[in-house]
Structures are given as C-alpha cells and as structure tokens.
C-alpha positions as CSV (number, residue, x, y, z in Angstrom):
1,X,-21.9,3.9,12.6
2,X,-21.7,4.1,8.8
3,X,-20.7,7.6,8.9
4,X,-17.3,8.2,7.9
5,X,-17.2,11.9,8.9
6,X,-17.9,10.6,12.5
7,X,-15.8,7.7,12.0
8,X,-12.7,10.3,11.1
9,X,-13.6,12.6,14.4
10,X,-13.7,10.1,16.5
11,X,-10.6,8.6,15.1
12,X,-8.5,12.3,15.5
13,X,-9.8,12.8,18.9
14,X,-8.0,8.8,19.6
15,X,-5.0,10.5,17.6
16,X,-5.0,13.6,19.6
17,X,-5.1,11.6,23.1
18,X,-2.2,9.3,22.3
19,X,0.0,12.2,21.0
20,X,-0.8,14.1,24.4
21,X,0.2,11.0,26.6
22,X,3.6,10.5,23.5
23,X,2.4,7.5,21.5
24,X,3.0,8.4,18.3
25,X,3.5,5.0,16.9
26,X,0.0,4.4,17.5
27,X,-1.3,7.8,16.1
28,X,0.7,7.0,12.7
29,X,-1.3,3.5,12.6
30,X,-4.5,6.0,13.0
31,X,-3.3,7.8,10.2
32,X,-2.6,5.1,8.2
33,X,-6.1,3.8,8.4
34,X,-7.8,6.6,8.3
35,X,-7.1,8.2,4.8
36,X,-7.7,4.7,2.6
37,X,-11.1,4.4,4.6
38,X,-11.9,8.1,2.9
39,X,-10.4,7.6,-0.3
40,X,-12.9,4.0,-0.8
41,X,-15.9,6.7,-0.4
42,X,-15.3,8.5,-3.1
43,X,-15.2,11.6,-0.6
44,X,-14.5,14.9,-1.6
45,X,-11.0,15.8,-2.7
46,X,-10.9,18.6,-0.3
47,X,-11.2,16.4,2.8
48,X,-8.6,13.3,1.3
49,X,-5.7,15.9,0.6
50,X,-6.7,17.6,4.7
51,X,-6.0,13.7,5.8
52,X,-3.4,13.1,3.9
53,X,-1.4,15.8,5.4
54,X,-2.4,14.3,8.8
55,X,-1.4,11.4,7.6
56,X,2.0,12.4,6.6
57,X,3.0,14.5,9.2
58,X,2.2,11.4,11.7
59,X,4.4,9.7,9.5
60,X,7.0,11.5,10.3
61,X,6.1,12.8,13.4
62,X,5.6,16.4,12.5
63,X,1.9,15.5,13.8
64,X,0.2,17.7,16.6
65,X,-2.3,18.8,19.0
66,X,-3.2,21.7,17.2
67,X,-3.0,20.0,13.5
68,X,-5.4,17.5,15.0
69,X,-7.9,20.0,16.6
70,X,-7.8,22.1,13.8
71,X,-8.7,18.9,11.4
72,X,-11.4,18.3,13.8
73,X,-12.7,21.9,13.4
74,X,-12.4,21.5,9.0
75,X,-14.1,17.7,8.9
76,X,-17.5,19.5,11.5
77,X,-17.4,22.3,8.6
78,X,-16.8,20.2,5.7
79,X,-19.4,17.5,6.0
80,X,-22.0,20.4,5.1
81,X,-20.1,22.4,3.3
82,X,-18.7,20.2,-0.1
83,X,-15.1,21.3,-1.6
84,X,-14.1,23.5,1.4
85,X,-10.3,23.7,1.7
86,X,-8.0,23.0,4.6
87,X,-6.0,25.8,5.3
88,X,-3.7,25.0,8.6
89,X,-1.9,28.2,8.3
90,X,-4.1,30.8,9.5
C-alpha cells in the first residue's frame, strides 16, 4: 500500500507462480505493468534497468524462476541500499 518496492515483490512473486504453473502470457502483462509504475517514481536507475530486463525477457519468454527470485533478492537489498546494481550473472 503506497510502497512501490512492496508493490514490485509482490508483483514478481505473482510472476514467479504463473511461470511455475506455464502462464507466461500473464507474467509478460506483469511485466508490462510493472516497469512504467517504477519509471512514474522517479526511482533509481539501478532498479528501472533490473526491471526492464525482467520485462524483456517475459517478453520474449526468456523469463524465469531463478531471474525472478533473484530480482526479488536485488529489489529487498536495493530499497536500503540506493544505486546498487543488478548483476544476474553471478
């Protein structure tokens, strides 16, 4: 409720359900919505290009389980810690 941090966790956890049970149209409509919500913030750069990659790997269906719960583990992280950077191959 008028946090957008918990609004995009909650959001990813949906995503990473429906791409467990195969929906992906659904988890691109997630996507969709979920990196113009950030963007009207004015949040940090950092955490925009992180959901823009989710975004377009829904798009195309590159998206995953482990992209998703790795996101989740960045946006905990970066709501305290400004500018931190995304890094999905470690």
């Amino acid at each position: 409720r008028g946090n957008p941090y918990d609004t995009a966790l909650v959001t990813l956890e949906l995503a990473r359900i429906y791409l467990e049970s195969g929906h992906t149209e659904i988890v691109k409509k997630l996507a969709a919505e979920l990196v113009p919500a950030f963007s009207e913030q004015g949040f940090d750069n950092q955490v925009q290009k992180a959901l823009r990659l989710f975004r377009d790997a829904a798009e195309q269906e590159f998206a995953s389980v482990d992209l998703v719960v790795r996101l989740v583990k960045y946006l905990q992280k970066a709501r305290r810690t400004p500018g931190l950077q995304f890094e999905f191959f470690v």
